[in-house]
PLY file of the C-alpha trace (Angstrom):
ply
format ascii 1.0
element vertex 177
property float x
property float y
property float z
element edge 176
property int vertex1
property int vertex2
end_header
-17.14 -7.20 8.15
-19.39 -6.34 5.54
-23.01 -5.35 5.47
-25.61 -5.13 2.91
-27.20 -1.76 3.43
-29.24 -2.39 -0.10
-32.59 -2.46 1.33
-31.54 0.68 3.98
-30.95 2.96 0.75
-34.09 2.16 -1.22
-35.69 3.52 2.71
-36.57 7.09 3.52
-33.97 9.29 5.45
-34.39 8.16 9.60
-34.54 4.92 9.02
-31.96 2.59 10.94
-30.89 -0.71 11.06
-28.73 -2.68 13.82
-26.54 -5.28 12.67
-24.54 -7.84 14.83
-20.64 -7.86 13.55
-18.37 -10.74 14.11
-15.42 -10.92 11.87
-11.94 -11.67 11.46
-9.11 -8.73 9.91
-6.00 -8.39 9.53
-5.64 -4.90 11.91
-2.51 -4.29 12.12
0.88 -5.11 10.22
2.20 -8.06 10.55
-0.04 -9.05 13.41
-2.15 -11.85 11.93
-5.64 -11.45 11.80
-7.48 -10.84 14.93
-11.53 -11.29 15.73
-13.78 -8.71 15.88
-16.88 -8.63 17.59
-20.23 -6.14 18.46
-22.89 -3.87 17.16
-23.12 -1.72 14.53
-26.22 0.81 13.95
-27.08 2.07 10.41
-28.91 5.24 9.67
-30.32 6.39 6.73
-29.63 10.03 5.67
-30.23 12.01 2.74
-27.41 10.89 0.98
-25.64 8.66 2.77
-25.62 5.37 5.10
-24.62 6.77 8.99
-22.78 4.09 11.17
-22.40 3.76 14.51
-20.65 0.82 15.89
-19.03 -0.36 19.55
-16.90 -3.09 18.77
-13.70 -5.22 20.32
-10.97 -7.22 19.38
-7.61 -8.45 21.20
-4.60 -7.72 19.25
-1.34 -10.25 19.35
1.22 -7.18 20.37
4.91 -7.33 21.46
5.74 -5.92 25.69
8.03 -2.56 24.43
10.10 -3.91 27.63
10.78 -7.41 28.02
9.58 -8.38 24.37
7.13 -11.23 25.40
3.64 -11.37 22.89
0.64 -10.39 24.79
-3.10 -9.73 23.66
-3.96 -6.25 23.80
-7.73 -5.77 24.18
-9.22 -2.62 22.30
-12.89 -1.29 22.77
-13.63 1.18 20.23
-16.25 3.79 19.30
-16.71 4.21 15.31
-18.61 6.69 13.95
-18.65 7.12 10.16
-20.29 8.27 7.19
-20.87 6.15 3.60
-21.39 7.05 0.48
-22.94 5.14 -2.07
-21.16 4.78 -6.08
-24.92 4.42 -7.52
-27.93 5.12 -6.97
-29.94 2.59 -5.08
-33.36 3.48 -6.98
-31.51 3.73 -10.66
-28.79 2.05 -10.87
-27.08 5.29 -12.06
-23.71 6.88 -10.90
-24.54 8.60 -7.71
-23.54 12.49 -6.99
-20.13 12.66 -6.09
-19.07 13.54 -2.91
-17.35 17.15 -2.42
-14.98 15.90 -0.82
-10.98 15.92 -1.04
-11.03 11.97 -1.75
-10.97 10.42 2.09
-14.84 9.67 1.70
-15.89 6.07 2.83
-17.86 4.93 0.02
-20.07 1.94 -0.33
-19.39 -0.55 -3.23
-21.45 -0.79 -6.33
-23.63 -3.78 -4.58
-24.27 -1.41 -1.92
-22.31 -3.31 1.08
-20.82 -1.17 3.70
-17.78 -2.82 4.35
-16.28 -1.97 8.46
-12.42 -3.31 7.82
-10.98 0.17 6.91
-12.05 2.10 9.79
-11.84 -0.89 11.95
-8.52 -0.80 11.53
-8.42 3.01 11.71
-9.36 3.58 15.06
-7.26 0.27 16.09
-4.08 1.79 14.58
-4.88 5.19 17.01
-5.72 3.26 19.76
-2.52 1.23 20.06
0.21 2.32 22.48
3.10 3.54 21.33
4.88 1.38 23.86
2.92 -1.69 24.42
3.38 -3.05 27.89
2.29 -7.25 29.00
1.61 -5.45 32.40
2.19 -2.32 33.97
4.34 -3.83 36.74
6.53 -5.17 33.75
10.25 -5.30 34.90
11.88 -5.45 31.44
15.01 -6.91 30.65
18.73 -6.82 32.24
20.50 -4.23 29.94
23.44 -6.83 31.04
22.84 -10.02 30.62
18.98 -10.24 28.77
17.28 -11.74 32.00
13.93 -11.53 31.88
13.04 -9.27 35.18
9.91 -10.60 35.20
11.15 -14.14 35.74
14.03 -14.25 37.70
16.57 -11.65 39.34
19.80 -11.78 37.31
22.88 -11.77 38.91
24.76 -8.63 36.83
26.96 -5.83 38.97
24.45 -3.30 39.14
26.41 -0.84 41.08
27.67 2.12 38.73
30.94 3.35 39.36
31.78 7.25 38.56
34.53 7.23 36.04
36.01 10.12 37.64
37.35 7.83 40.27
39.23 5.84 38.08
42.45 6.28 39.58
41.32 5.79 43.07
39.04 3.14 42.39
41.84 1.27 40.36
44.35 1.60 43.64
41.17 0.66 46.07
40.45 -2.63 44.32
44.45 -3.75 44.08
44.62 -3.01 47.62
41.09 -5.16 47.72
42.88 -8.53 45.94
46.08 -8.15 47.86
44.40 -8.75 51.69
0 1
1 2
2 3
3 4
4 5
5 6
6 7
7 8
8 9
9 10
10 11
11 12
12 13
13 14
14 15
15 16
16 17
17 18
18 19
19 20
20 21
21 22
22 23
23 24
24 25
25 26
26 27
27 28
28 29
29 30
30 31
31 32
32 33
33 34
34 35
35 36
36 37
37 38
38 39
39 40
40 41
41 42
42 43
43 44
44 45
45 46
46 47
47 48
48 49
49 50
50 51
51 52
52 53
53 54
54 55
55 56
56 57
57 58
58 59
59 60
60 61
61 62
62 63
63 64
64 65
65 66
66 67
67 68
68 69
69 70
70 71
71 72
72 73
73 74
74 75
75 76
76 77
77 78
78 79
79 80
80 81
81 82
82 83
83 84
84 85
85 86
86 87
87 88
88 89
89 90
90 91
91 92
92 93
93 94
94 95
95 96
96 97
97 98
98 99
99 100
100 101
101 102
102 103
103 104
104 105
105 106
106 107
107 108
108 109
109 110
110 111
111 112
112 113
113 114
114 115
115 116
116 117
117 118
118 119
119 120
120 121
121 122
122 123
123 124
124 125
125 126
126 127
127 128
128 129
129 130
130 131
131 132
132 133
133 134
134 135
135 136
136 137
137 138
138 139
139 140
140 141
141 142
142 143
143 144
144 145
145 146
146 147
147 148
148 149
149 150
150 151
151 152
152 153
153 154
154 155
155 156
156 157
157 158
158 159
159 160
160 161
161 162
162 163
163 164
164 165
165 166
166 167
167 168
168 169
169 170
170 171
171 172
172 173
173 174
174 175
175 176
């Protein structure tokens, strides 16, 4: 997901730029690499490139209840600032930032590259408990059973341990008769 924003620097502050983005990253680990599609609008400022982009992407995610892989679709808002390492015009080193290092900078061919915060705004966007559905059943503590699928047939009646005795002396008097 990278754009040339050369031409946009050598431009007077206001200008803008729209750019359609279709690309593939890897967004999250160990997820594979997932497609990412929309707009993305560049503005010129003083000193930097502006960008506002609406994108999507379906991630390959695992149900936090019955485990099954699922795409989770993600629409997401990014607005960021770039810097540039040179100067468009010279070819020097550009000011540097005052900054405490977490500036998004553009390289030294002056492409904005979208991955990093991409993956970002994915990362704060995910779930913390992922779900196929939100009717999903999970699984039988028991057995494994997919709830989903099928109705297992595990002893789902919880007996209070406090009636141990009695419970003991109920079910011998059960498998006598």
């Amino acid at each position: 997901m990278l754009l040339n924003v050369s031409q946009l620097l050598l431009e007077p502050s206001g200008s803008r730029r729209e750019y359609q983005v279709e690309g593939r990253a890897g967004l999250l680990d160990g997820a594979g690499e997932s497609l990412v599609t929309g707009t993305a609008v560049l503005f010129r400022t003083d000193k930097s490139v502006w960008a506002s982009a609406s994108l999507n992407t379906d991630v390959v995610m695992e149900c936090g209840r019955c485990l099954v892989v699922f795409d989770q679709h993600v629409d997401m808002m990014i607005e960021q600032e770039f810097f540039p390492l040179l100067n468009p015009a010279t070819g020097a080193k550009a000011d540097s930032v005052d900054d405490d290092g977490e500036a998004l900078l553009l390289n030294e061919d002056h492409t904005l590259d979208l991955t990093g915060p991409v993956r970002d705004y994915v990362t704060l966007d995910m779930p913390m408990k992922p779900l196929c559905k939100p009717t999903c059943a999970g699984l039988c503590s028991k057995c494994g059973v997919s709830l989903n699928d099928e109705q297992c047939q595990c002893d789902t009646v919880t007996l209070d341990p406090r009636w141990g005795a009695l419970l003991n002396l109920a079910s011998s008097h059960i498998d006598e008769n």
